[in-house]
C-alpha positions in Angstrom: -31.8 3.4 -9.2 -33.0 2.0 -12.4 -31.8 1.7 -15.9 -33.9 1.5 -19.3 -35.3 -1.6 -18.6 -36.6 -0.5 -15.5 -34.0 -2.8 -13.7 -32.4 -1.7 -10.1 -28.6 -1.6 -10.8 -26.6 -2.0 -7.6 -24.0 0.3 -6.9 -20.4 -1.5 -6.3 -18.1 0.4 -4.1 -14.5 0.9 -5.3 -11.6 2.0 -2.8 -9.1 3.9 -4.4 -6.9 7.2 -4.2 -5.4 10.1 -6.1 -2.5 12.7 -5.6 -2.2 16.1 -6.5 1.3 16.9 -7.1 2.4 20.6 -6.8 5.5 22.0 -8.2 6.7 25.5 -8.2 5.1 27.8 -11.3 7.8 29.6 -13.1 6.4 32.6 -12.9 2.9 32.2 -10.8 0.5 30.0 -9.4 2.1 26.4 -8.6 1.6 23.8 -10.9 -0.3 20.8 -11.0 0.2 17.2 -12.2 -2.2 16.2 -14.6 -3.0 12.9 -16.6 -5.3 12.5 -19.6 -6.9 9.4 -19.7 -7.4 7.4 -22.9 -10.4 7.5 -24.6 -11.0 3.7 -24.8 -11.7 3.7 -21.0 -14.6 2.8 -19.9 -14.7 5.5 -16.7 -13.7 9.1 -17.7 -12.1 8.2 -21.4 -10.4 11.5 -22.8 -11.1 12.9 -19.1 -8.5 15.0 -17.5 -7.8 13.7 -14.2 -4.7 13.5 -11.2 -3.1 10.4 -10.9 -4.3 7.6 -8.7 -6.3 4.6 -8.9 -8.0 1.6 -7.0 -6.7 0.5 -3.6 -5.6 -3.1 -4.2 -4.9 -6.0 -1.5 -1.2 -5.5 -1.3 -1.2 -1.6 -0.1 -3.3 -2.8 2.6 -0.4 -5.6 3.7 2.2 -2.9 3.4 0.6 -0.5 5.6 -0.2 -3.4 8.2 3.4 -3.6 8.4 4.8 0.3 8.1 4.1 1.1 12.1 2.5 4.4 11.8 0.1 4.5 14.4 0.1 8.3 13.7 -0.7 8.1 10.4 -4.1 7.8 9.1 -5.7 6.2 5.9 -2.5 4.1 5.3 -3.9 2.0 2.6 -4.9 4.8 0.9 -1.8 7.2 1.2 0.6 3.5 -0.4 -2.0 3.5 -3.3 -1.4 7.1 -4.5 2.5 6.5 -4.0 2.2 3.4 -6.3 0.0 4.8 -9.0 1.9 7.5 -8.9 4.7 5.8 -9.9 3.2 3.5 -12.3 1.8 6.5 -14.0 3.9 8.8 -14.4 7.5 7.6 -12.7 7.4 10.1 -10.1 8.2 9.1 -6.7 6.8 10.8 -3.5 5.8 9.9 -0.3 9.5 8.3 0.9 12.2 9.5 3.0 14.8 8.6 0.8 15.9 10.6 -2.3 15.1 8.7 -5.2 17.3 8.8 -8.6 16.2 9.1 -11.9 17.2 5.3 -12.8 15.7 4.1 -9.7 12.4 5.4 -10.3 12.5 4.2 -13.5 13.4 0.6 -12.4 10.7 1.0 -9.8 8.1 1.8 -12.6 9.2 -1.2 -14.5 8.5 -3.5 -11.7 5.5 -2.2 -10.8 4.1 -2.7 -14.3 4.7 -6.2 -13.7 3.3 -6.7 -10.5 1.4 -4.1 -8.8 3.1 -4.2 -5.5 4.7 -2.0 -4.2 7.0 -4.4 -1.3 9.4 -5.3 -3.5 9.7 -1.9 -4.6 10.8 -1.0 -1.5 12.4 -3.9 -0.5 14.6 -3.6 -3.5 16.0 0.3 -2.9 15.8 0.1 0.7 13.2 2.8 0.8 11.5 3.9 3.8 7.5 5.0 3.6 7.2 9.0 4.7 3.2 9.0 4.7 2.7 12.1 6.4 3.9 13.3 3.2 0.6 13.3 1.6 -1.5 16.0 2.7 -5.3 14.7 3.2 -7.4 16.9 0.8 -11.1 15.3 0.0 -13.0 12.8 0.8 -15.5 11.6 -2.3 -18.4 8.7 -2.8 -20.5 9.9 -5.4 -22.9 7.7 -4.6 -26.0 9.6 -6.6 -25.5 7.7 -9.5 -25.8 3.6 -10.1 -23.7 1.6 -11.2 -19.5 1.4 -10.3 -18.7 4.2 -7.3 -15.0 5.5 -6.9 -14.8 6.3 -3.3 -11.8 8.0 -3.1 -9.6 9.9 -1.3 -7.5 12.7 -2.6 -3.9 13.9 -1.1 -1.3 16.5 -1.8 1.8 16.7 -2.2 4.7 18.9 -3.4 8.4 18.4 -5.0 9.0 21.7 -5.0 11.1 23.2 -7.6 11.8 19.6 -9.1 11.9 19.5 -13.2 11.4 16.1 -13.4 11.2 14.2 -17.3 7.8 12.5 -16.8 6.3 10.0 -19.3 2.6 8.5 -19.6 2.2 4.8 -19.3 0.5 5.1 -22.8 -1.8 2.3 -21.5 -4.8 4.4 -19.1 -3.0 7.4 -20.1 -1.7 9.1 -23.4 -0.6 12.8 -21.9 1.0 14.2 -19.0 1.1 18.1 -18.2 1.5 20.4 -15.4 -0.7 23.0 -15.4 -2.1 25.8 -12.6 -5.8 24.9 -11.3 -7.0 28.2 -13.0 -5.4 27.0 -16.3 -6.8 24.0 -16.3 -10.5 25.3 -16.0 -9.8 28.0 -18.3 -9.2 24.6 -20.8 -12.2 22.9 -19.4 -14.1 26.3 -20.0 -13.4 26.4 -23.7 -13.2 22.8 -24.5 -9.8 21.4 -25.3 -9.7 19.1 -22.2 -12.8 17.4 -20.5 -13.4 17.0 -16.7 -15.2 14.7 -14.7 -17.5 16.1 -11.9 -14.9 15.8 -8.7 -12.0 17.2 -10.9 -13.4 20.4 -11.9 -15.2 20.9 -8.0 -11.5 20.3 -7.0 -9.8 22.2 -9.5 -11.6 25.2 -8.1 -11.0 24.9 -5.0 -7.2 24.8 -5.4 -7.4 28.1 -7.5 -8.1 29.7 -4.7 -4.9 29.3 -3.5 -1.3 30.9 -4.5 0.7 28.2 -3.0 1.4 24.6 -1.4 1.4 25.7 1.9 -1.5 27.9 1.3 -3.7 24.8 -0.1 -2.3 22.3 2.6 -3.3 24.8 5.2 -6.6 25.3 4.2 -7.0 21.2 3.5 -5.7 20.7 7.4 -8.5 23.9 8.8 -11.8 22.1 6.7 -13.7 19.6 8.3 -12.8 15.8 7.3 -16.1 15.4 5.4 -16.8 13.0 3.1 -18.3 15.0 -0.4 -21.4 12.8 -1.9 -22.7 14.4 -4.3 -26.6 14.7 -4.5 -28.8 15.5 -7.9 -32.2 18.9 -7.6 -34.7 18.1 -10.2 -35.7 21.9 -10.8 -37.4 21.4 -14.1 -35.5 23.6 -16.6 -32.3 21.0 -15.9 -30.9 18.9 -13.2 -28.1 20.1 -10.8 -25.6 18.3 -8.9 -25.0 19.6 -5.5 -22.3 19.4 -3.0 -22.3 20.2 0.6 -21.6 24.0 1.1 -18.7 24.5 4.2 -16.2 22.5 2.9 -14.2 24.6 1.0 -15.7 24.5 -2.5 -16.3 28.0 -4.2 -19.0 25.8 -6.2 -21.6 23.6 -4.8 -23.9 23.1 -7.5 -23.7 22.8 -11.3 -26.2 21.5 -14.4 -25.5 17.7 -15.4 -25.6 19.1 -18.5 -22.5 21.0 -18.8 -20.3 18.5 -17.5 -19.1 14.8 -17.6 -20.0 13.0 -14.2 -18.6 9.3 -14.3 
């Protein structure tokens, strides 16, 4: 991989991990948690996206330490709870029931160190990590440069209305949405999408429920999605393998943003 110059830019691996939040629709499909990004950012500014981020040093001490054999990807799983919460305030992924002022106290720590120990420590909370449903695996590794290898995970409050509001530092809106209304948006340009987003997004339209989704994410094969670019003259496509649940599996670099 080369850039202008005709330099070979190394690609630098990223850990991190996202969380698609369901709630119940009022009147249809569950809703999804989405974040817009800010457009100063460097990867995916104005980009609609779920919330997560990178994996830092201190999830990986925590989940040394929360004795779940059983549970998989532990690192992972405590990063999505934590950017979750420094996000958007919402807490998920514990056994306890969290109040409204403790989740707001928990965000304000968190925006002061990102750890999420004393968090914990401080409410007495107990990790649930089988909480978040495994979803998709992604290293998009056909492009140069920074690579977000990432793991996405669901999970669902329900019928909680919850008052949720953006950090207004990475983000500057929070909305919940269906899947099918967020490609309908995507479709006629209000909001933008990177590349894993919108493959995403349709896959969870196909589904008219939680349980439905997290079904179908627990009967695909645990494969990990790296995208691959088809020179075919008229324009390049980006594929994806077919089998793993994705209704589309290739699509022009043209028509869509692909940080």
């Amino acid at each position: 991989m080369a850039d202008q110059n005709g330099k070979t830019k190394e690609q630098i691996i990223v850990e991190a991990a996202t969380v698609i939040v369901f709630r119940n629709g009022q009147s249809g499909p569950p809703e999804i948690l989405m974040i817009q990004r800010a457009k100063e950012l460097a990867f995916a500014g104005s980009a609609v996206v779920f919330p997560g981020g990178k994996i830092h040093e201190s999830d990986r001490k925590i989940a040394k330490c929360a004795a779940q054999p059983s549970c998989i990807h532990g690192p992972a799983r405590i990063a999505a709870i934590r950017e979750l919460i420094e996000e958007t305030g919402l807490v998920i992924g514990i056994a306890e029931r969290a109040n409204a002022k403790q989740a707001h106290t928990a965000r304000t720590m968190l925006t002061v160190k990102e750890d999420l120990a004393p968090v914990l420590d401080r409410f007495g909370w107990t990790l649930d990590l089988e909480a978040l449903v495994p979803f998709a695996h992604w290293v998009p590794t056909f492009k140069p440069g920074r690579v977000f290898d990432t793991r996405f995970y669901l999970a669902n409050i329900g019928s909680g209305n919850v008052d949720l509001t953006p950090d207004l530092g990475e983000s500057t809106r929070l909305f919940w949405t269906s899947a099918r209304e967020a490609l309908d948006l995507i479709d006629t340009g209000e909001i933008k999408a990177i590349y894993p987003t919108r493959r995403n997004l349709e896959r969870l339209a196909q589904h008219t429920s939680f349980e439905e989704v997290a079904m179908h994410a627990r009967s695909t094969p645990a494969q990990t999605v790296s995208p691959w670019i088809v020179q075919t003259g008229a324009q390049d496509m980006l594929h994806i393998p077919e089998g793993l649940g994705y209704p589309v599996t290739a699509a022009p670099l043209s028509q869509i943003m692909i940080d």
